[in-house]
Structure formats: C-alpha cells, structure tokens
N, C-alpha and C positions, 0 to 999 in steps of 0.2 A: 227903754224898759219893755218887757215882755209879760205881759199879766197871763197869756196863755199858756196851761200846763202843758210838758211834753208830752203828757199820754193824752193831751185830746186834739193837738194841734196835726197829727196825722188825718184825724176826720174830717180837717177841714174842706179836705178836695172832692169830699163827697156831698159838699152842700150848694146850691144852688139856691138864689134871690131872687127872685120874679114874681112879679104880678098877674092876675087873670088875665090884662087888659096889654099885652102884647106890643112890643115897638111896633111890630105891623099892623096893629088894631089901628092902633093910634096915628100912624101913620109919620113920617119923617115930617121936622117940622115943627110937631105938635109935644112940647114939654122933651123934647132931645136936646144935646147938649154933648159940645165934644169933649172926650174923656182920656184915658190912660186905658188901656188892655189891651188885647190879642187881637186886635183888630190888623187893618193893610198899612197902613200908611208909618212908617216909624217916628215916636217920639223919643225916646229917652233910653237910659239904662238905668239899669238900678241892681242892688248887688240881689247875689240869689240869694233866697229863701229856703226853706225846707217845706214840702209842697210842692214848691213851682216845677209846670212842666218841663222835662229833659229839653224835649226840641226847640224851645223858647231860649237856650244858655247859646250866647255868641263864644264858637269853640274859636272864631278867632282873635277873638277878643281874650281869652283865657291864655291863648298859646303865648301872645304876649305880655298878659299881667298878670298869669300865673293866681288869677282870681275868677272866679263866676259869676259872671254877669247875664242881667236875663234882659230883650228887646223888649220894652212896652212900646208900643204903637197906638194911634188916635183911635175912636172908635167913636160911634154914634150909642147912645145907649139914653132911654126914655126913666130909669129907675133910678128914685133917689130914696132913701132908705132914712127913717130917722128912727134911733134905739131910744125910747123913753124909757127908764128908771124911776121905781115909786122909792125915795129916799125919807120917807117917812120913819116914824123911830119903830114901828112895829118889824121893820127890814132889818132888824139888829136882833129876833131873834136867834136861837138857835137851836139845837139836840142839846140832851144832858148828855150822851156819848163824844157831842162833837162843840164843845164850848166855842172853839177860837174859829168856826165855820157857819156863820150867823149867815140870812137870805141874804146882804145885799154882798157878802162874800161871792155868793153863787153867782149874783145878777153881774157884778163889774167883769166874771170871767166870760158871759153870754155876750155882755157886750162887745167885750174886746173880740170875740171869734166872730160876731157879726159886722163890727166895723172891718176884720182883717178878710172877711169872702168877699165886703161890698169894694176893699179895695183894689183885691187881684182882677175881681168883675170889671173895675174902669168905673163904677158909681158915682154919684153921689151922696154923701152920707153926713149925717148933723146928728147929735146928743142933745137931752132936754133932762135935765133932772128936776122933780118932783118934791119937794120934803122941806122942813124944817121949815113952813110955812111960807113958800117962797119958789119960785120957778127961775131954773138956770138953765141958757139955751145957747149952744153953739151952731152956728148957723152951717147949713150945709156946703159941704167943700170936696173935693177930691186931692188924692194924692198924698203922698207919705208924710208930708206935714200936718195935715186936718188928719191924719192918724194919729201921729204924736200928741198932736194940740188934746183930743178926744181922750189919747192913755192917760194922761197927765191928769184930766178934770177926772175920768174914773177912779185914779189911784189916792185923791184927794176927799172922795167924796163918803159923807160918812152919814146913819140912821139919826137923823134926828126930827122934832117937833111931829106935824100933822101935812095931811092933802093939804096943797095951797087949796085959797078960794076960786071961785069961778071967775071974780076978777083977775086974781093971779094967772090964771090959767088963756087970757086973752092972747098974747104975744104965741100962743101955738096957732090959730086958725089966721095971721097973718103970714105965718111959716110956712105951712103944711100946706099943701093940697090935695086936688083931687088925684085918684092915679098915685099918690105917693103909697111907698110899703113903710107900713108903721107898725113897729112892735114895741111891746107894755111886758117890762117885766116887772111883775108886782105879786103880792102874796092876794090881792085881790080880795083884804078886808076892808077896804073903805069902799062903800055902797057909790061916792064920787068918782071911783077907778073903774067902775061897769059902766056909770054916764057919761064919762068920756069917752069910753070905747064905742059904746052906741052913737055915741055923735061924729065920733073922725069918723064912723062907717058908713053913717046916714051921708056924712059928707061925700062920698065916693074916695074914700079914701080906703085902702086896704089893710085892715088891723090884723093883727098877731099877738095873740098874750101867750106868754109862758108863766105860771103862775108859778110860784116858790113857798115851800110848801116843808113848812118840819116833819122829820120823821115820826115826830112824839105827837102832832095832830094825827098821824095815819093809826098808831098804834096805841096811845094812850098809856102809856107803861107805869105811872105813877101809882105808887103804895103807900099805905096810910093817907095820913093828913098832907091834903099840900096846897100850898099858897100859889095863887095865880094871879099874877099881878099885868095889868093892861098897862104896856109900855108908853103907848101915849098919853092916856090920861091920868094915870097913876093909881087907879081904882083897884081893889084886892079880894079878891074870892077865895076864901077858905073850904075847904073841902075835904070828903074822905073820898080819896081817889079810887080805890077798887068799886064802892058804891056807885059814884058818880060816872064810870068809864063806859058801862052801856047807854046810857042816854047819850053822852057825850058821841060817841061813836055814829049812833042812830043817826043824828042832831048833824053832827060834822058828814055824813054820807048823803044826807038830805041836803045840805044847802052844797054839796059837791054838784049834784045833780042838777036844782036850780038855777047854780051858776051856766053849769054847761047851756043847759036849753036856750036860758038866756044870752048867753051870747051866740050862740048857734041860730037865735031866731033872728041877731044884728048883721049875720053872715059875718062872724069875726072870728079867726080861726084859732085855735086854745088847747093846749096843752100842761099839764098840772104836770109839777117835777119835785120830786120832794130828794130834800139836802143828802139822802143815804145812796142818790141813785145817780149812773156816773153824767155826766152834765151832757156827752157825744148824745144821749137817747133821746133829750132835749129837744136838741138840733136839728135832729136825724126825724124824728116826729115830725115837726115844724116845715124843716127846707131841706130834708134828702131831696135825693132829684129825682128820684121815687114817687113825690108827693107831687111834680107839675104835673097841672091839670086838676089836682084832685081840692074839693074841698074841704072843710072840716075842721 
C-alpha cells in the first residue's frame, strides 16, 4: 500500500530527521543501535524506490535481473523517531469546500512520509495513536516490515471518542525516551495534547507538533445562520455567522499566539498547516535540511 501522494513523495529527499543532541554528542554506545542505510558495511537489497539515490542501484545486479535494486548497508544511528497521531473525533473534521479531506486525512499522509525518510535514514521508528478513548502503540522497529506493519494501522485508523486519560497515556513514558524525536500531529484542541507535549520535552525528549488546522478556522466563511456542533461532545452553537466571524477571527488568532509561546517556552518545535495548503510546506517547515541546527 502506498498512502503517499505522487506530488509529495518527490519532496521527500529533501527532508532530514535529526535531533539537537547528535550521534557525536552522545557518543557511540550510548542509545545506538545497528540499522539499515547508506552506511559501509553491506546488508541487504531491496528493490528501488522513486527517491532513492542513483549511485546506491547495484548496475550489476540490474544487468542481470533486468530490475533495480538499491545496497542498504549497516549503520550506527542514535535516532529513533515515534509519529504520535491525535485520533480523537475532533480529527474528522473538515473544509465545507473539501468534505471527503477531514485532519486525520492530512495526519495519516504526515505520517506515512515521516515513517518513509525515518526508513531510507536506517531509523528507528514506532506509531502511537491517541483517540477513541484509548492508546494504540506499536513499538519501535526498523525495516520495511515495521513500515508495512505502521501503513496498515494508519490506513485502518479512524476520528473517533476523546484524548485518552493520563492513565491511558502511561505505556508512552515506558516507550519513549530521552533523546528520542517525537512528533504530535494534532489539531491541538484538547488543552491534554499541550501537557503532553510539555512533558516528553521536559523529559528530554525532542517534540515536533504539526498542527492540523481547517481552512474555515483561518477564514470563517459562513453566512447566515449556522450550527456548530462539537464533534466530541455533541454540544451545538447556533449562530449568525457574518456577526459572529470578527470575534471569532480575534478569538482563533489569539489563542493561535498563546499556543505558539507556549510551546515555544517547552522548547517544542510547532508548525500550524491548514487542509488548503500542500502538505510538502509541512515537512519542509519542520525537517528541510534547511532547518538543522535551527530551532523553532
């Protein structure tokens, strides 16, 4: 299965996973682990990809199977990567322009490009989904099975109930450590999606949120009367939308702001993407290779 679209899977060789705190920082030894990538030592083959670099395809390997195949080789690598998903029922919504394209549309495509760099990288990489009252966690793995294994729970996986509770939430801080790169894709309306972020950071742990983000929060477009109904608790606001759309606007730019500082003050690094904008600016914000070194 492929959950990656063709126009964004070009951008993927432009992105790079790394953490502040460097395999050299760290020092061999310390949280490494041998992997699959472009390292010396050869492991395996595996058939090409679109991305994968030229020099990497065995031409003698081709001459005779008339197929392309690329060398992975062993490698040392200290980055283990886990993609957390808020699969809450508020992740179901969407644009009135774009019905059948709700956030957790957006999230399962984030993840699938960040589990596919963490696997060209030689990683390791583990999924945790959030939602329906309830925490689902595959343990971190490498290699094109714990790819598979990861597409499968994504393509399965659907908006429903509420944030688990804090007890739900236990089985992450026996998974997760310090030094791990952790990204939070959430729309980052349940005020429990910022205290866990605060806390895997306070843990030394390296967070990333991309927030998901309807175009109809950025813009407000509703006319007349309109019903707003809170997908998780079923609660319903009636409204005359032209009236209501500068407060709302005010209201939705201010707690934009708040969010930021506040996670900006957890050193957690956050970028807002809303459903109308192409998903690569996402990425490209977050993990260009533009961005090592930088924080924010």
């Amino acid at each position: 299965m492929d959950l990656i679209p063709a126009d964004l899977r070009p951008h993927l060789k432009r992105l790079r996973l790394a953490t502040r705190i460097s395999a050299q920082t760290l020092g061999f030894g310390l949280q490494t682990s041998r992997n699959r990538g472009s390292g010396l030592e050869f492991a395996q083959y595996r058939a090409y990809e679109p991305g994968d670099e030229p020099r990497l395809i065995d031409w003698k390997l081709y001459a005779r199977s008339d197929r392309h195949y690329v060398r992975e080789a062993e490698r040392d690598s200290a980055l283990r990567l886990w993609v957390v998903i808020d699969c809450s029922a508020s992740m179901g919504q969407s644009d009135q322009r774009r019905a059948d394209y709700p956030r957790l549309a957006a999230a399962r495509i984030l993840a699938a490009a960040l589990l596919e760099v963490a696997l060209r990288q030689g990683d390791r990489f583990g999924l945790i989904l959030l939602g329906d009252d309830q925490l689902q966690l595959i343990p971190a793995g490498n290699g094109v099975r714990q790819r598979d294994r990861c597409l499968l729970v994504l393509e399965q996986m659907a908006a429903r109930g509420q944030w688990p509770s804090g007890t739900q939430l236990e089985p992450m801080w026996s998974h997760t450590a310090a030094h791990d790169l952790v990204v939070l894709l959430s729309d980052d309306l349940d005020p429990a999606a910022i205290d866990l972020m605060e806390r895997l950071s306070k843990g030394a742990r390296e967070v990333h949120n991309i927030q998901l983000l309807c175009a109809d929060e950025r813009d407000f477009p509703f006319g007349q009367g309109h019903r707003f109904i809170d997908p998780e608790t079923g609660a319903e606001l009636l409204t005359d939308g032209p009236a209501a759309r500068e407060g709302f606007l005010a209201a939705f730019e201010q707690a934009q702001a708040d969010l930021q500082q506040r996670l900006r003050g957890a050193g957690v690094g956050h970028t807002a993407h809303y459903l109308d904008q192409p998903l690569q600016e996402a990425l490209l914000d977050r993990f260009g290779a533009s961005r090592r070194g930088r924080g924010g």
